[in-house]
DSSP file (Angstrom, degrees, kcal/mol; ACC not computed):
  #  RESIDUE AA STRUCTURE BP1 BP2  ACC     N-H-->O    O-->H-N    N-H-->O    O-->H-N    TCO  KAPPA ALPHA  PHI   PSI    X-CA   Y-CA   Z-CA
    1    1 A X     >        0   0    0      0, 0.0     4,-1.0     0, 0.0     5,-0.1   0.000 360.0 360.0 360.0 -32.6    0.0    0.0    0.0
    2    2 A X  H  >  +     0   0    0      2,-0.2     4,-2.5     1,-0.2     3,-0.3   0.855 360.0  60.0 -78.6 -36.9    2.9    2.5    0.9
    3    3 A X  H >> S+     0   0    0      1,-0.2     3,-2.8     2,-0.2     4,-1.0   0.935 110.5  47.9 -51.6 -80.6    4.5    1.6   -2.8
    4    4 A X  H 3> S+     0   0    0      1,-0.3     4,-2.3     2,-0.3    -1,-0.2   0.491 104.9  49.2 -56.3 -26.3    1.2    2.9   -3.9
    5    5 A X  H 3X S+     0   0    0     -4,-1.0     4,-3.4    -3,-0.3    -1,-0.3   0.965 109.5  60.2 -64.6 -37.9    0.7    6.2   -2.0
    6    6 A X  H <X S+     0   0    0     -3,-2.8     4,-3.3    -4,-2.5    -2,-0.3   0.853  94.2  60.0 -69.5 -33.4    4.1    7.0   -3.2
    7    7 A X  H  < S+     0   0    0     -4,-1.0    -1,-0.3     1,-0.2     5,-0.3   0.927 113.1  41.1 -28.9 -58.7    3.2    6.8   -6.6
    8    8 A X  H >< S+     0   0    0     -4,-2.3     3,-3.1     1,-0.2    -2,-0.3   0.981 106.4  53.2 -63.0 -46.9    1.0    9.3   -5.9
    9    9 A X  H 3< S+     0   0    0     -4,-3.4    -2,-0.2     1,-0.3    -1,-0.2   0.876 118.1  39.2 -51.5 -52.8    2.6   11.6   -3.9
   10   10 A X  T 3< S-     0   0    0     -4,-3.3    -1,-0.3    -5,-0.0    -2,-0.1   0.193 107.1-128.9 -87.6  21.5    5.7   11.9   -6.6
   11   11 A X    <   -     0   0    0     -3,-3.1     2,-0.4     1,-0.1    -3,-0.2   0.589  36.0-170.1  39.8  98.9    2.9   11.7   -9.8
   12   12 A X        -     0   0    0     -5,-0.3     2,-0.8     0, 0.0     5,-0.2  -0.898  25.8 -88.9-115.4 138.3    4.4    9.1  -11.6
   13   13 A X  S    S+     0   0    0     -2,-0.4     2,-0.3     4,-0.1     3,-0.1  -0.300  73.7 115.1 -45.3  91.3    3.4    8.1  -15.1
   14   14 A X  S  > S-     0   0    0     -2,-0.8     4,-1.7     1,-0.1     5,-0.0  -0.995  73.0-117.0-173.2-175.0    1.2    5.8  -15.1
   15   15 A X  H  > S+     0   0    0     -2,-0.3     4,-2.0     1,-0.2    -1,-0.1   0.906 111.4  56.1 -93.5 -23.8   -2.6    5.1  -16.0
   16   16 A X  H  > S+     0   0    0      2,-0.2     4,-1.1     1,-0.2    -1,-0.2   0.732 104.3  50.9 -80.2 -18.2   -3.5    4.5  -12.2
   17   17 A X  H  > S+     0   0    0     -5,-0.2     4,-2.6     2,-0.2    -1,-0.2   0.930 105.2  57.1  -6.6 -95.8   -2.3    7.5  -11.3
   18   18 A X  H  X S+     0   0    0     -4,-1.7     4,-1.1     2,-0.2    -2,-0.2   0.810 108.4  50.6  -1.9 -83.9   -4.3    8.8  -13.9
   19   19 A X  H  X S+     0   0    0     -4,-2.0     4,-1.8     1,-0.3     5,-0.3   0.693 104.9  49.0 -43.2 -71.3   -6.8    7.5  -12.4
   20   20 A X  H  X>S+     0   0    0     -4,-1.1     4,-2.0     2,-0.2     5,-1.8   0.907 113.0  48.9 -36.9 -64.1   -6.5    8.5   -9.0
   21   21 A X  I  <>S+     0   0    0     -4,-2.6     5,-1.7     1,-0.3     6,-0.6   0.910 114.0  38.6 -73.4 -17.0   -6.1   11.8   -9.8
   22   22 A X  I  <5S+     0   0    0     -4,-1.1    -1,-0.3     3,-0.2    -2,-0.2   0.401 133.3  20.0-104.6 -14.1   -8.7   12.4  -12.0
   23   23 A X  I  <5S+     0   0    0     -4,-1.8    -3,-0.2    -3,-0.4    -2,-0.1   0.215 127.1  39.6-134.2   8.1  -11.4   10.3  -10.3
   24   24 A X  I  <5S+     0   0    0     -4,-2.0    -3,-0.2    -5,-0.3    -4,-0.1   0.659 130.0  24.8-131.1 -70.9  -10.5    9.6   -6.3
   25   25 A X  I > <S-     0   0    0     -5,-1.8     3,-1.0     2,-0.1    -3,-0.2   0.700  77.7-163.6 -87.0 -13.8   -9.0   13.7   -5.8
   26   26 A X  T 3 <S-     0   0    0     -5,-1.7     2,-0.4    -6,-0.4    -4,-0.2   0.744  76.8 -27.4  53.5  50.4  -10.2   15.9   -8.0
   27   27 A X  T 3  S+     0   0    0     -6,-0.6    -1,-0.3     1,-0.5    -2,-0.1  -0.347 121.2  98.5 110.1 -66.4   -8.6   18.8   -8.3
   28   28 A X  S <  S-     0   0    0     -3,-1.0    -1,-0.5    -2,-0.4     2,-0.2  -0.145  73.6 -89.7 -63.9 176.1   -7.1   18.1   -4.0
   29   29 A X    >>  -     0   0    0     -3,-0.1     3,-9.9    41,-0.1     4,-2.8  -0.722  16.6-128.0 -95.7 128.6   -4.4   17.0   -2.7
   30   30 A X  T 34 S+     0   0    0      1,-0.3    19,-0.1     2,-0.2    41,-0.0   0.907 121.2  46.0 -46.4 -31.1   -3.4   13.4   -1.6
   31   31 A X  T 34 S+     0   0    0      1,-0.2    -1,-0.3   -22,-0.1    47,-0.2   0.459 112.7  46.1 -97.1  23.5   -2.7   15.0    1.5
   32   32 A X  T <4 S+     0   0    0     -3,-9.9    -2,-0.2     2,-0.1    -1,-0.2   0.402  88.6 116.1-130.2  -5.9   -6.0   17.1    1.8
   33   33 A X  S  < S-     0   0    0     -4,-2.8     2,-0.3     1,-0.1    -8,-0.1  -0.451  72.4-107.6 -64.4 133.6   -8.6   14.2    0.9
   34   34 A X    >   -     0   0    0      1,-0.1     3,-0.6     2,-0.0    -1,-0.1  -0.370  26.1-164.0 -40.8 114.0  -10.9   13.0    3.0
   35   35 A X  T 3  S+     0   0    0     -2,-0.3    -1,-0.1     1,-0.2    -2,-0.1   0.094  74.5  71.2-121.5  54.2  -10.1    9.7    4.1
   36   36 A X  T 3  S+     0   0    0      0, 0.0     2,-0.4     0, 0.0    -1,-0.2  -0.088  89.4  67.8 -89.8  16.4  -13.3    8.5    5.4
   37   37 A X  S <  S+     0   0    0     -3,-0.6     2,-0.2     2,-0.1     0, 0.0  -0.963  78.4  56.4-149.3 131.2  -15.0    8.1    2.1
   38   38 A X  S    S-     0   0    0     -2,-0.4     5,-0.1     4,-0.0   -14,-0.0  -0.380  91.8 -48.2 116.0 157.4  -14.0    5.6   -0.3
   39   39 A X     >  -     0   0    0     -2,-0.2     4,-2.3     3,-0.1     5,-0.3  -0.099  62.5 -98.5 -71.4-171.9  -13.5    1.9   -0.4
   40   40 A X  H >> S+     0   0    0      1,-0.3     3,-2.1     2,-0.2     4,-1.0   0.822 121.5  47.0 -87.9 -87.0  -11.5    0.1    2.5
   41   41 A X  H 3> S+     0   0    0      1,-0.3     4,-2.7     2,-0.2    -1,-0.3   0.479 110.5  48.4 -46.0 -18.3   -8.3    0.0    0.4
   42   42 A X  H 3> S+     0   0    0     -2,-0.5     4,-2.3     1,-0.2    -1,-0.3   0.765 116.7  48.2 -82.9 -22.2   -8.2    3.6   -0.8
   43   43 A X  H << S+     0   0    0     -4,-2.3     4,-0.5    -3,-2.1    -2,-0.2   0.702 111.6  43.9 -76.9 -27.7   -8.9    4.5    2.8
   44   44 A X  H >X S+     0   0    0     -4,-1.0     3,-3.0    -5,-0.3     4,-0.9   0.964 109.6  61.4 -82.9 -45.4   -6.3    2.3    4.2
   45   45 A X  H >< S+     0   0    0     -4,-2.7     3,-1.7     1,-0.3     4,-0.3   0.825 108.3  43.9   1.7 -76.5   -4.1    3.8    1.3
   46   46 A X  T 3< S+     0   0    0     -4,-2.3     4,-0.3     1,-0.3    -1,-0.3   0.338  96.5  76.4 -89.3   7.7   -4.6    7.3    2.8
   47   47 A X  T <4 S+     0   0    0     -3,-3.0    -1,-0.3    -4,-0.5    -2,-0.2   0.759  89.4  66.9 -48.7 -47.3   -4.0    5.9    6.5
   48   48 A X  S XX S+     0   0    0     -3,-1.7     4,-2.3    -4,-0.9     3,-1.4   0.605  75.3  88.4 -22.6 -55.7   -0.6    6.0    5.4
   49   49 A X  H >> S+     0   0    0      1,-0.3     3,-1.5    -4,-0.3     4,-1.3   0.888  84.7  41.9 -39.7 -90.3   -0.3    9.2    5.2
   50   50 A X  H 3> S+     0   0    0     -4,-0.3     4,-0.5     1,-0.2    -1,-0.3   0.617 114.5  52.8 -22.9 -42.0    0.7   10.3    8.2
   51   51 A X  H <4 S+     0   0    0     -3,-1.4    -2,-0.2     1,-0.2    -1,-0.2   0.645 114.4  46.3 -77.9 -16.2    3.2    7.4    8.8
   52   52 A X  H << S+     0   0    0     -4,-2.3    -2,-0.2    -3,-1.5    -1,-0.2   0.368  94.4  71.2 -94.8  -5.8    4.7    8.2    5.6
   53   53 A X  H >< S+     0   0    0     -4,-1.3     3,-1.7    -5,-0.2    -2,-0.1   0.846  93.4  57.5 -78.5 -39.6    5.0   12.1    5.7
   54   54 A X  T 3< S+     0   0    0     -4,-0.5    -1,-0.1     1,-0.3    -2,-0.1   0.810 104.3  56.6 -65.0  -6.6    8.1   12.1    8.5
   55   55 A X  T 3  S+     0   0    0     -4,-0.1    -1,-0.3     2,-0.0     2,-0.3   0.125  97.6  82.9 -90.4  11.7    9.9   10.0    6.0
   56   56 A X    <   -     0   0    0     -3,-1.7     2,-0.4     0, 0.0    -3,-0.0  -0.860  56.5-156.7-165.4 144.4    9.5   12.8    3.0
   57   57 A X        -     0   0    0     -2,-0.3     2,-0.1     2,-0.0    16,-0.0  -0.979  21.0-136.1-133.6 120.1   11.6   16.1    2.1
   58   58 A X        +     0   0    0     -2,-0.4     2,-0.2    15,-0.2     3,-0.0  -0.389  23.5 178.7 -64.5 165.7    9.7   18.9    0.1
   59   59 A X        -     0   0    0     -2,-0.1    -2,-0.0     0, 0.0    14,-0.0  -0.682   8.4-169.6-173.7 120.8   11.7   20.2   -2.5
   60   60 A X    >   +     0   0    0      1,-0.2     3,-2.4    -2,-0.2     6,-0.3   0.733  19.6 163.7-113.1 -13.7    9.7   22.8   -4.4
   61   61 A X  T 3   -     0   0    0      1,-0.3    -1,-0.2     2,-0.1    -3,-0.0  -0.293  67.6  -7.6  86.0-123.3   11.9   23.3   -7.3
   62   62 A X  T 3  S-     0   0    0     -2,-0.3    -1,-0.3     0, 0.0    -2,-0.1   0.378  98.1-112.5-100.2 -10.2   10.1   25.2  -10.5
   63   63 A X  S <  S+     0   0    0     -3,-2.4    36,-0.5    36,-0.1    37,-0.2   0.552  82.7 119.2 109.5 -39.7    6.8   25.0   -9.0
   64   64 A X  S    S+     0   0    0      1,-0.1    -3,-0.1    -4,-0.1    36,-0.1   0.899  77.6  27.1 -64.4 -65.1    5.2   22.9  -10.9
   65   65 A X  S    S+     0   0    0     -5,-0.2     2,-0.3    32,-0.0    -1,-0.1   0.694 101.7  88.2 -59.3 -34.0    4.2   20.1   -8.6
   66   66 A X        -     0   0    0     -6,-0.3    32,-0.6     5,-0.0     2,-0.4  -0.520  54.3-158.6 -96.9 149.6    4.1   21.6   -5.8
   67   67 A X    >>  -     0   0    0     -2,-0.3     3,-1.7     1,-0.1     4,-1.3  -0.594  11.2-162.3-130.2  98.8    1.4   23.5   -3.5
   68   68 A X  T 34 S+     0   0    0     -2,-0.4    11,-0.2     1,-0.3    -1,-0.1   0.485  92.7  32.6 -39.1 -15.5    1.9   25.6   -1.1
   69   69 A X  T 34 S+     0   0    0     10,-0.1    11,-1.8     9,-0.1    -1,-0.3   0.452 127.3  37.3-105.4 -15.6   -1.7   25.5    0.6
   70   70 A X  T <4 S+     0   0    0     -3,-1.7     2,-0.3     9,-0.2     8,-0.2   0.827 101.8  84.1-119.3 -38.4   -2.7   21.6   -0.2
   71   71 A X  S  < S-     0   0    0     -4,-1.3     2,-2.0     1,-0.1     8,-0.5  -0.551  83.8-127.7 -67.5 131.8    1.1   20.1    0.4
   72   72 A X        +     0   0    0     -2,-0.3    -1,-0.1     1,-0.2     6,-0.1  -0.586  68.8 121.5 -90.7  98.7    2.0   19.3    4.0
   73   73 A X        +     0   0    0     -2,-2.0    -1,-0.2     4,-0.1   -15,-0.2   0.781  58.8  74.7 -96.0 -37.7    5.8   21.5    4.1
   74   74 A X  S    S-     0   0    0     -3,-0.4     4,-0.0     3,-0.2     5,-0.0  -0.141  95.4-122.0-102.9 166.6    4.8   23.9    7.0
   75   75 A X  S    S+     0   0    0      1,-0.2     3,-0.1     2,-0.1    -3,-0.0   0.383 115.4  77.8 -88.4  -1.8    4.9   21.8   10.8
   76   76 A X  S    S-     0   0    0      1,-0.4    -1,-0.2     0, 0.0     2,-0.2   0.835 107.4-134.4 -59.7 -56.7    1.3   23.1   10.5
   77   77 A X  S    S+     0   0    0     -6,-0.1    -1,-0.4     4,-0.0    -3,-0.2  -0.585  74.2   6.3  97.6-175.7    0.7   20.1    8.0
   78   78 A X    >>  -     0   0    0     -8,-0.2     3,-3.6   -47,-0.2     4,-1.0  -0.136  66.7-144.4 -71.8 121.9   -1.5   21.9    4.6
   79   79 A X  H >> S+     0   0    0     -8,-0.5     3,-3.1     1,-0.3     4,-2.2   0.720  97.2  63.5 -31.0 -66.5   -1.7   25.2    5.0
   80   80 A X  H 34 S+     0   0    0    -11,-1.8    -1,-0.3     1,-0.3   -10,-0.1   0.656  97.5  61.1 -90.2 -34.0   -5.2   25.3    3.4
   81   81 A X  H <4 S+     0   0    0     -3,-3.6    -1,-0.3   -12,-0.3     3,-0.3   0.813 112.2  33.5 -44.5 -39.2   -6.4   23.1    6.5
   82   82 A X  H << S+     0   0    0     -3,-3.1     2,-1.1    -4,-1.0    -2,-0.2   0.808 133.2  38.5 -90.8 -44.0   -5.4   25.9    9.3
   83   83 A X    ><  +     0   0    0     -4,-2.2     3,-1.4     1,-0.2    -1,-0.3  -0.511  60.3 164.7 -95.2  79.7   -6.5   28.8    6.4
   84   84 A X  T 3  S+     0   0    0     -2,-1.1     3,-0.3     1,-0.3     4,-0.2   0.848  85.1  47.4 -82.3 -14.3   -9.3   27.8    4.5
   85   85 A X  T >> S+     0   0    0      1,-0.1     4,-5.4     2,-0.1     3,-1.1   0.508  84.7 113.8 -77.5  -9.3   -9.9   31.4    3.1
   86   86 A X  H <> S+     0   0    0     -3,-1.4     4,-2.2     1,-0.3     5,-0.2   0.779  81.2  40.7 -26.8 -73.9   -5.6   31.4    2.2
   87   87 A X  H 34>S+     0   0    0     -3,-0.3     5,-2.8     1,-0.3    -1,-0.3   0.645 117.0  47.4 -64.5 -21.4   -6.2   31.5   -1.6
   88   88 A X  H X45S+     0   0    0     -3,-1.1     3,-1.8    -4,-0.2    -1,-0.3   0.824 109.5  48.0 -78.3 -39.7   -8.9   33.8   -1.6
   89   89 A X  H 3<5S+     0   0    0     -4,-5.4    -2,-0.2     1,-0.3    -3,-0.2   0.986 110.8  53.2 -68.1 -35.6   -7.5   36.2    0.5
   90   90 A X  T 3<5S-     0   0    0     -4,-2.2    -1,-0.3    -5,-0.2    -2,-0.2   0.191 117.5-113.9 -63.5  13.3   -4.1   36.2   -1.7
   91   91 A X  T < 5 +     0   0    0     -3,-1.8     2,-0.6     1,-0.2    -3,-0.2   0.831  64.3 158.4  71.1  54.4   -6.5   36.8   -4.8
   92   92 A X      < -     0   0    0     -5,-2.8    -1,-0.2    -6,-0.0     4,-0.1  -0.917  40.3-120.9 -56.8  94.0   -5.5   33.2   -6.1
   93   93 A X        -     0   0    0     -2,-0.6     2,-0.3     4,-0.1     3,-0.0  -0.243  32.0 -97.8 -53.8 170.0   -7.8   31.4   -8.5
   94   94 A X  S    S+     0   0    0      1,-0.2    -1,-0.1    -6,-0.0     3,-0.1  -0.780 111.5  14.4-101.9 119.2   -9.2   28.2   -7.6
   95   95 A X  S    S+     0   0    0     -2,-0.3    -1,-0.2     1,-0.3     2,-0.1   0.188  94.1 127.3  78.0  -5.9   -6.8   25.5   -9.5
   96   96 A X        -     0   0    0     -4,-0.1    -1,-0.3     1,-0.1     5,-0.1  -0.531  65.1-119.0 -63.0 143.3   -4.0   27.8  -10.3
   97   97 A X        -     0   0    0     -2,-0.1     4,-0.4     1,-0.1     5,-0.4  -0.476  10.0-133.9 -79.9 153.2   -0.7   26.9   -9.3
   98   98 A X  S >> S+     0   0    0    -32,-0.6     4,-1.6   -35,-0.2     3,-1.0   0.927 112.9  62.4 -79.9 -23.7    0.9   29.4   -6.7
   99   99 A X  H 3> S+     0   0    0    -36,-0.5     4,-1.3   -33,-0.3    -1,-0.1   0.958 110.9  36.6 -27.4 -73.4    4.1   28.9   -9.3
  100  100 A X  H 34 S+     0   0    0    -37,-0.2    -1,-0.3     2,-0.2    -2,-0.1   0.618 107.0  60.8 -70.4 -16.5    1.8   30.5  -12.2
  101  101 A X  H <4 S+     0   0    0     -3,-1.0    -2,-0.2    -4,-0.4    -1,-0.2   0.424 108.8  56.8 -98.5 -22.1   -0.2   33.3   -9.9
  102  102 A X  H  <        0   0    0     -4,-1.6    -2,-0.2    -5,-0.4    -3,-0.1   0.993 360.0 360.0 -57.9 -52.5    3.9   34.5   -9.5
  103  103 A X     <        0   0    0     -4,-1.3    -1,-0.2    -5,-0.2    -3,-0.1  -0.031 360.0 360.0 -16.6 360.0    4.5   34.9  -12.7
């Protein structure tokens, strides 16, 4: 199961990925999903989470990947959790990368 988070977490190429992102988060974050909702393995999946976050170094790079409200960087865990107004109040659109609202 941990193989499998990590897939997500680093977006790897693949069609279950794909999959994942595009039908199990929608738009969130692996680390901002509800994980009470879903069948028992995608829930145990996202059980994970937590045991698998002390083990993990941010590395934000270009930007691209990364999110500064939905990724847990801050000892806060995601930003978007403690702020839920964050993006709005930084005039952010809803799905913009903060990378691309820099720009």
């Amino acid at each position: 199961m941990s193989r499998h988070l990590w897939s997500v977490i680093r977006q790897e190429d693949s069609i279950w990925v794909d999959w994942i992102g595009h039908y199990r988060l929608r738009g969130t974050s692996i680390w901002t999903v509800n994980a009470k909702r879903g069948a028992w393995g995608w829930r145990k999946m996202l059980e994970l989470r937590d045991t698998l976050l002390p083990h993990i170094r941010f590395k934000v790079g270009t930007g691209e990947s990364f999110s500064l409200w939905h990724d847990p960087w801050h000892c806060l865990g995601p930003l978007i959790l403690r702020f839920p107004r964050g993006p709005q109040d930084q005039h952010i659109p809803y799905g913009q990368s903060e990378c691309g609202h820099c720009r």
